[in-house]
GUVOTI-482174 format. One record per residue (C-alpha): residue number from 1; residue in three letters; x, y, z. Coordinates in steps of 0.25 Angstrom, whole numbers, plus 5000, padded with zeros to 4 digits. Layout:
REM residues N
<k->NUM&r->ala&px->X&py->Y&pz->Z>
...
END
This chain:
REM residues 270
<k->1&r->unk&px->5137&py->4978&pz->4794>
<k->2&r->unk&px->5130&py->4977&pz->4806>
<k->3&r->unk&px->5117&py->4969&pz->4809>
<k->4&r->unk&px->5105&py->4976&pz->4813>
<k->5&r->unk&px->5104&py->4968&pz->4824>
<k->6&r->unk&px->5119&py->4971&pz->4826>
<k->7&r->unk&px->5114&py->4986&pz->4826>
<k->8&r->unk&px->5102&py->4986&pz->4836>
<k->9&r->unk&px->5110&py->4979&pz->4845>
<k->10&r->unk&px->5121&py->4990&pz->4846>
<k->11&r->unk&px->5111&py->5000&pz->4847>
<k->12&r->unk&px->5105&py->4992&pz->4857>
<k->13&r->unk&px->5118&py->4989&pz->4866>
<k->14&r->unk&px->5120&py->5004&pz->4865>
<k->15&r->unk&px->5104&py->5008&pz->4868>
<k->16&r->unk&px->5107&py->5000&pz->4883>
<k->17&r->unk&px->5122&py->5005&pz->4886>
<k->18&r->unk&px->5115&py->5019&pz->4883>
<k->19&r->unk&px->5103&py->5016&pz->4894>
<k->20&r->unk&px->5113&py->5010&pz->4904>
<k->21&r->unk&px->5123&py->5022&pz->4904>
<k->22&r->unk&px->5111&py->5032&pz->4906>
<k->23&r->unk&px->5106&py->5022&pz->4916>
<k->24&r->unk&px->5120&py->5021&pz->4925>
<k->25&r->unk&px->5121&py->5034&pz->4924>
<k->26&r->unk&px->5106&py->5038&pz->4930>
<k->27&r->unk&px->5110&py->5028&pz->4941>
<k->28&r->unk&px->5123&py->5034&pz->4944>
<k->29&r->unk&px->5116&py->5049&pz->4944>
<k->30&r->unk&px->5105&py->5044&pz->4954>
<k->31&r->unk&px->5113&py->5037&pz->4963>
<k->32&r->unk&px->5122&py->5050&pz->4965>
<k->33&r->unk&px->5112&py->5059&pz->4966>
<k->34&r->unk&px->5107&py->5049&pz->4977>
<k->35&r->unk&px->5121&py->5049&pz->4982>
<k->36&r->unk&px->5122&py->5065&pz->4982>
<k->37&r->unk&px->5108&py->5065&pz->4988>
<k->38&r->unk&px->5113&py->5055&pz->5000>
<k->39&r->unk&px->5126&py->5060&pz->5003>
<k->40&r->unk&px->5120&py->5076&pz->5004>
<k->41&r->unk&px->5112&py->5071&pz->5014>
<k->42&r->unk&px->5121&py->5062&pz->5022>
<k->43&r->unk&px->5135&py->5067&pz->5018>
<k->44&r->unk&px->5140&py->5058&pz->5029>
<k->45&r->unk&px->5136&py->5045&pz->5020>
<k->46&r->unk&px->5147&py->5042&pz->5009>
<k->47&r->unk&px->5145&py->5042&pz->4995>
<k->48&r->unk&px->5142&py->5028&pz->4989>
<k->49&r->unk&px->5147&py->5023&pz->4978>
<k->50&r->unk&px->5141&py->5018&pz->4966>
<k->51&r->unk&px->5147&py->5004&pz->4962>
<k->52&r->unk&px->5143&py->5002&pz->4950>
<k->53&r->unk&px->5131&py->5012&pz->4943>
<k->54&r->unk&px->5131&py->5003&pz->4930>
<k->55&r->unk&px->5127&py->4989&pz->4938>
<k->56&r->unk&px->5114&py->4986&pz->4944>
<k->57&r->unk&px->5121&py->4981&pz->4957>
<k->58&r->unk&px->5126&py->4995&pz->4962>
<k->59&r->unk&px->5122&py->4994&pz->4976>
<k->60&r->unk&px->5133&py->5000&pz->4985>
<k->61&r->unk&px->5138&py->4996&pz->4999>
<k->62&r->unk&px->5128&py->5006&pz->5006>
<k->63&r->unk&px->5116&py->5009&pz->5015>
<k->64&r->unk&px->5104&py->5018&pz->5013>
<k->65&r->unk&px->5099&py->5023&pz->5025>
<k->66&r->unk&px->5085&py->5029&pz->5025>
<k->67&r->unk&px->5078&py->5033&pz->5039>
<k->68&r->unk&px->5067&py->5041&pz->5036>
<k->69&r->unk&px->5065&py->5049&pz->5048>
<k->70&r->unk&px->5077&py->5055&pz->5048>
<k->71&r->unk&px->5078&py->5069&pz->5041>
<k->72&r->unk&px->5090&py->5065&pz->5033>
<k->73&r->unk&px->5085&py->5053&pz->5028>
<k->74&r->unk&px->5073&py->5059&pz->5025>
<k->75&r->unk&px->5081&py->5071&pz->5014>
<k->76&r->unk&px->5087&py->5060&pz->5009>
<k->77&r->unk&px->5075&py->5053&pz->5006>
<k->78&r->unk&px->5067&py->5063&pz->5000>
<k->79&r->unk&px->5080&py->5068&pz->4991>
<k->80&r->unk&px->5080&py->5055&pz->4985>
<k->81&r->unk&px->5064&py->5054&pz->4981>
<k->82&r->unk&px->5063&py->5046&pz->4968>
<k->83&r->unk&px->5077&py->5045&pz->4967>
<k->84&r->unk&px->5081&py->5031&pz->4970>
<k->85&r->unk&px->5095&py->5030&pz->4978>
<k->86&r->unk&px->5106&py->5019&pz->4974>
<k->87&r->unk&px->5110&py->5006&pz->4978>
<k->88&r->unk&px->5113&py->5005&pz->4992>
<k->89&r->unk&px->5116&py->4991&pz->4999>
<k->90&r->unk&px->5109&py->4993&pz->5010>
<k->91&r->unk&px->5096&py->5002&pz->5013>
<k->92&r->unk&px->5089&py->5005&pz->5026>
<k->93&r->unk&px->5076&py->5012&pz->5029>
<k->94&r->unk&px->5072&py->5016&pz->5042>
<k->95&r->unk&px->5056&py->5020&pz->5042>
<k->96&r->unk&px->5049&py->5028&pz->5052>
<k->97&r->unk&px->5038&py->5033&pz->5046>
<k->98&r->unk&px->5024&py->5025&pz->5042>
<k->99&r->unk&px->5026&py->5031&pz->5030>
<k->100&r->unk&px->5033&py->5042&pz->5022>
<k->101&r->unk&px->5032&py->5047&pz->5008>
<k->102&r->unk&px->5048&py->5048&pz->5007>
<k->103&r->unk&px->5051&py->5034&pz->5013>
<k->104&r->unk&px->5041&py->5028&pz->5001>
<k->105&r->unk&px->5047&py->5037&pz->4991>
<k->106&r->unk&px->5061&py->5033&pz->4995>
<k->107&r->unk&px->5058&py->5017&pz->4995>
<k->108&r->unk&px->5049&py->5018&pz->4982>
<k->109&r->unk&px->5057&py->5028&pz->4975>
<k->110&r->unk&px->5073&py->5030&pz->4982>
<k->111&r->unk&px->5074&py->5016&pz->4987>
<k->112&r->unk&px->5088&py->5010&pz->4981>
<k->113&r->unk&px->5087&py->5000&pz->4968>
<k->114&r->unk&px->5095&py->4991&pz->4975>
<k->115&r->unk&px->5099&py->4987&pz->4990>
<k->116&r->unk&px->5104&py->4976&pz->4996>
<k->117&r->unk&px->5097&py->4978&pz->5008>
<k->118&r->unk&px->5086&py->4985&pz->5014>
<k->119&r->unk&px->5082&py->4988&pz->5027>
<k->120&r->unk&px->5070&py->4995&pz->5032>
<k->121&r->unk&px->5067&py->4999&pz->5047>
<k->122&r->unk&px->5057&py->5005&pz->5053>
<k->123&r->unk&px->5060&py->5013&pz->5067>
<k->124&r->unk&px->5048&py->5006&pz->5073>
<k->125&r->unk&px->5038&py->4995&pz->5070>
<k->126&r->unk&px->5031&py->5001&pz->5057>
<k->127&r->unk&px->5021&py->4995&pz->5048>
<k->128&r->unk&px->5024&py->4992&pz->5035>
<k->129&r->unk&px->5012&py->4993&pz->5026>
<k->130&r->unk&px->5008&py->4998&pz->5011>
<k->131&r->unk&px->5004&py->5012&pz->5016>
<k->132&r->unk&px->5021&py->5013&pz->5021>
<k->133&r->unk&px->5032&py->5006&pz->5014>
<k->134&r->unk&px->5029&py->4992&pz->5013>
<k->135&r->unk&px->5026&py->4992&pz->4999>
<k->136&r->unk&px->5038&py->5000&pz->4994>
<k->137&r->unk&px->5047&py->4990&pz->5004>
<k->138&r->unk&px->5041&py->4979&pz->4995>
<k->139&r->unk&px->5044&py->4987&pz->4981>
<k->140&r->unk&px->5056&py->4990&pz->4983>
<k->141&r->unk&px->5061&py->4974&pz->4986>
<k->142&r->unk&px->5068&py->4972&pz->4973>
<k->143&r->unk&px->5078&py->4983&pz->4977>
<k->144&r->unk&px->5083&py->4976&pz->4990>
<k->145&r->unk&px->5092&py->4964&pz->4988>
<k->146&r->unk&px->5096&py->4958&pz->4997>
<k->147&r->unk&px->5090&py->4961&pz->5012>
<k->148&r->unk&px->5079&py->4968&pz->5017>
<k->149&r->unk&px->5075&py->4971&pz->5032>
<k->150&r->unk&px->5061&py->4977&pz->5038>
<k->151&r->unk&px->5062&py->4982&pz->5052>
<k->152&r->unk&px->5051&py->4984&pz->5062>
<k->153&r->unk&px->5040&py->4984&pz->5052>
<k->154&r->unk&px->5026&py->4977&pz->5054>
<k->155&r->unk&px->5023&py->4968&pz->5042>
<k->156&r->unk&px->5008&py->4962&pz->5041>
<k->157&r->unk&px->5010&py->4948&pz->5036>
<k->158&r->unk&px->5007&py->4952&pz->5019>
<k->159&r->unk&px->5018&py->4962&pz->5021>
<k->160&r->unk&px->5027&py->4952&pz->5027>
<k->161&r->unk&px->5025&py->4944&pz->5016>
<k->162&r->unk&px->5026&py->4956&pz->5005>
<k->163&r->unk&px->5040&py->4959&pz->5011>
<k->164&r->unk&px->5047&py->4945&pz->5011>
<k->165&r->unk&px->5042&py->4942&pz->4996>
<k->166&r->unk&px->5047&py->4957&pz->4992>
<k->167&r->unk&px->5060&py->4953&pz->4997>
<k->168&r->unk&px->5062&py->4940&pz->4995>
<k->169&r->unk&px->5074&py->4942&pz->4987>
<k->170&r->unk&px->5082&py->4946&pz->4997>
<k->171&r->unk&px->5092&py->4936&pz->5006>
<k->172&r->unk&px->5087&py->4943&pz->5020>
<k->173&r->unk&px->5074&py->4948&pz->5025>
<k->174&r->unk&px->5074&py->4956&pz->5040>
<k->175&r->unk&px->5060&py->4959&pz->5046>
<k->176&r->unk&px->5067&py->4965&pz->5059>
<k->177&r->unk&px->5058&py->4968&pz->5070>
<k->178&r->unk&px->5044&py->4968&pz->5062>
<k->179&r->unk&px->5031&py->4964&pz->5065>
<k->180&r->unk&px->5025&py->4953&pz->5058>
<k->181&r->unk&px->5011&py->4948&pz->5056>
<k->182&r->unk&px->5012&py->4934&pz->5052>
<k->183&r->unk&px->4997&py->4929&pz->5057>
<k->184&r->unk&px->4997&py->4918&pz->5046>
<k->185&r->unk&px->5008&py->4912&pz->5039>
<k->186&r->unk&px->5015&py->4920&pz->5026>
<k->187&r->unk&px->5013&py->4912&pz->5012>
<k->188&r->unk&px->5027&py->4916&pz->5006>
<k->189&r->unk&px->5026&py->4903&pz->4995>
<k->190&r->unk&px->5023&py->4911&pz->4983>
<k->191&r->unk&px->5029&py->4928&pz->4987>
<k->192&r->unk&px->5044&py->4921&pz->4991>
<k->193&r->unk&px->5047&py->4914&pz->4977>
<k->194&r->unk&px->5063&py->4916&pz->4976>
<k->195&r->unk&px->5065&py->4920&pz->4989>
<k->196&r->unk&px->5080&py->4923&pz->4991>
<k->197&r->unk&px->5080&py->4926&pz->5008>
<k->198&r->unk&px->5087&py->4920&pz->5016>
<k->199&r->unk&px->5087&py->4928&pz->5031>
<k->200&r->unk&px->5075&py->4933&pz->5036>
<k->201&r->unk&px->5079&py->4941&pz->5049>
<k->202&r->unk&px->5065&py->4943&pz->5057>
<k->203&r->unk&px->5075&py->4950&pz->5071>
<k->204&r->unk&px->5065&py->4955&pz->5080>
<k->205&r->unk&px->5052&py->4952&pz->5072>
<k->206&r->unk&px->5047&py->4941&pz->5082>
<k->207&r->unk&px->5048&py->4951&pz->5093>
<k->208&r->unk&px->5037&py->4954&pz->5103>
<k->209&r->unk&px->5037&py->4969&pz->5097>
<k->210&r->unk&px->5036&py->4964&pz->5084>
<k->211&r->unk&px->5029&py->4951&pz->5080>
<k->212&r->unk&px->5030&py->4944&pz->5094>
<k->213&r->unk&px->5032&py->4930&pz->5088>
<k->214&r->unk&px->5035&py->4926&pz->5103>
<k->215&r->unk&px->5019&py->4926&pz->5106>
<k->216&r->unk&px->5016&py->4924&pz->5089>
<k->217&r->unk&px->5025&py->4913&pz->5087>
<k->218&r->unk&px->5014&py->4909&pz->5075>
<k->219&r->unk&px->5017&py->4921&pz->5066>
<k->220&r->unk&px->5033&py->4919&pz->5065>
<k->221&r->unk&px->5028&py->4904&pz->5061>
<k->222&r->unk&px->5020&py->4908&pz->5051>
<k->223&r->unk&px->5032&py->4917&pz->5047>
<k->224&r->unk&px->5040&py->4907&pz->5045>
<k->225&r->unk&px->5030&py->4897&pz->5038>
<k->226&r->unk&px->5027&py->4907&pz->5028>
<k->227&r->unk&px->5042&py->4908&pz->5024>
<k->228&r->unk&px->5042&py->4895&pz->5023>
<k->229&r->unk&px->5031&py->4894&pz->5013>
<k->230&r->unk&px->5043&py->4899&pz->5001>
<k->231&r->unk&px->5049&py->4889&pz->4998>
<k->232&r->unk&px->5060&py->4897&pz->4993>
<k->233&r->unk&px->5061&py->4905&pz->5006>
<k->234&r->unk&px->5064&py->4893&pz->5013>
<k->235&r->unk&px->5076&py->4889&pz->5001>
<k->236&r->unk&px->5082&py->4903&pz->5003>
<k->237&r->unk&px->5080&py->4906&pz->5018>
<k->238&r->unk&px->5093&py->4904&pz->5028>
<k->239&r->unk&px->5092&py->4910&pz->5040>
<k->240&r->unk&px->5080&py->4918&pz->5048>
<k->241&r->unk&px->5082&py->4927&pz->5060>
<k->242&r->unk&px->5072&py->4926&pz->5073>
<k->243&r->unk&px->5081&py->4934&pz->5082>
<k->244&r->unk&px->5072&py->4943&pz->5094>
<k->245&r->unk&px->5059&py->4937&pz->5087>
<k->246&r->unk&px->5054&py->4928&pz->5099>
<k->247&r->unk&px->5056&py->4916&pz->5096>
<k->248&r->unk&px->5063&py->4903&pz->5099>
<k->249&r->unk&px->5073&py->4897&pz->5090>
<k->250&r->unk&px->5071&py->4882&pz->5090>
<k->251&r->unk&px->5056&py->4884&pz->5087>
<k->252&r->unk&px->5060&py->4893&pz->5074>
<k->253&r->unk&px->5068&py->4882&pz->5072>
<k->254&r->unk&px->5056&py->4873&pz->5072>
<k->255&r->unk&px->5047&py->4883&pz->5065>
<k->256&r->unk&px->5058&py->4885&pz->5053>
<k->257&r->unk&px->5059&py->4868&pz->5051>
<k->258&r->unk&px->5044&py->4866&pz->5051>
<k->259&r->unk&px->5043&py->4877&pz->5039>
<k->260&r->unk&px->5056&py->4871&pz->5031>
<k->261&r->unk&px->5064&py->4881&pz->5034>
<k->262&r->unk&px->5075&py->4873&pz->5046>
<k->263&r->unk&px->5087&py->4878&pz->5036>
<k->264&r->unk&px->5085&py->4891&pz->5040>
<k->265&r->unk&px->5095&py->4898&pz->5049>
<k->266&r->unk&px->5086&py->4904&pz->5063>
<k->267&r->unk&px->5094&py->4915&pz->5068>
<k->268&r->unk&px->5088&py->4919&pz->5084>
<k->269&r->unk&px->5077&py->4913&pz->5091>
<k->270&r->unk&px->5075&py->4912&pz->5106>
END
């Protein structure tokens, strides 16, 4: 006969392959109702394919594009309101509003479990404050694995420091064409613990429409001295981009060995 510890544990086997069935098939009829959604407002796109609905790693080989100011974009935004779309490799946002009640929903609510890459735009410099996105950008960090980019943004020094410590896990960081206020150096020593990047791309951020570190040289100095302040930042780092950001190679070069960081590869520089 069996044991009763024989007994509860059968019922217990059965009890989870019970709760993973009804929750495989809820994944499966949300994302195609999400697919139905997508493909009835952009019946150009093709369907995609769900790889596997019974792993956790299901992301497929595509892109979610999102530009919120466009009417298309914008149905399919609102059709998707608390219904949260599947895994997609790649997801692009392109603001142009200070801020929109449908956006937010979507990021809080709609915003993929899982993506590889996220990328978010806006079409002119925009700042990106706690009465807008920021803080939904910084929830949703555990959902975005492997890069994440900000473009044309203004960031105050506290959000600058927010952002990388949110996404610290991922292998690349892009702040493209932002403006930064960096009037004292960033303390990273404590909010970087396990850092895993390894690229930052700062393309066109030291430019004279955007943080001007031709005439401020001292801010991207302190930049560069607060990342050095993680000690695991400066194990993990490999390469760092200063393309169309005013300043000159070789005195990166000096700036970088001076705050233990001469292994990193410097891509630009005057």
């Amino acid at each position: 006969m069996e044991s009763e510890d024989q007994i509860a544990q059968e019922k217990h086997g059965r009890r989870i392959s019970l709760e993973k069935s009804i929750l495989v098939e809820s994944i499966t009829q949300e994302y195609e109702r999400c697919c139905c959604i997508q493909y009835n407002i952009f019946p150009e796109k093709i369907k995609a394919r769900l790889l596997d609905p019974e792993s956790d790693d299901y992301c497929i080989n595509d892109c979610l594009v999102m530009v919120f100011n466009l009417p298309k974009y914008m149905n399919l935004m609102k059709k998707l309101t608390f219904l949260q779309f599947f895994n997609v490799n790649k997801v692009e946002l392109y603001l142009s509003k200070m801020k929109n009640k449908h956006i937010l929903n979507f990021v809080d609510f709609s915003f993929p479990n899982k993506t590889n890459e996220l990328y978010t735009s806006a079409n002119r410099l925009m700042k990106l404050n706690r009465a807008t996105y920021f803080n939904s950008f910084v929830r949703i960090n555990s959902k975005v694995t492997q890069r994440v980019l900000f473009k044309f943004f203004y960031l105050s020094l506290y959000q600058l420091k927010r952002l990388v410590a949110a996404y610290r896990h991922v292998k690349r960081l892009d702040l493209l064409f932002c403006k930064l206020s960096i009037p004292t150096v960033p303390d990273f020593s404590k909010v970087l613990t396990n850092c895993q990047i390894q690229e930052i791309c700062l393309l066109g951020t030291g430019g004279k429409s955007y943080s001007n570190w031709g005439d401020h040289p001292e801010e991207f100095k302190h930049l560069i001295q607060g990342f050095s302040t993680s000690l695991d930042l400066r194990l993990s780092l490999r390469e760092v981009s200063i393309l169309n950001c005013e300043i000159k190679k070789d005195e990166t070069q000096k700036i970088f060995a001076y705050n233990q960081l001469e292994g990193v590869k410097i891509n630009g520089g005057s």
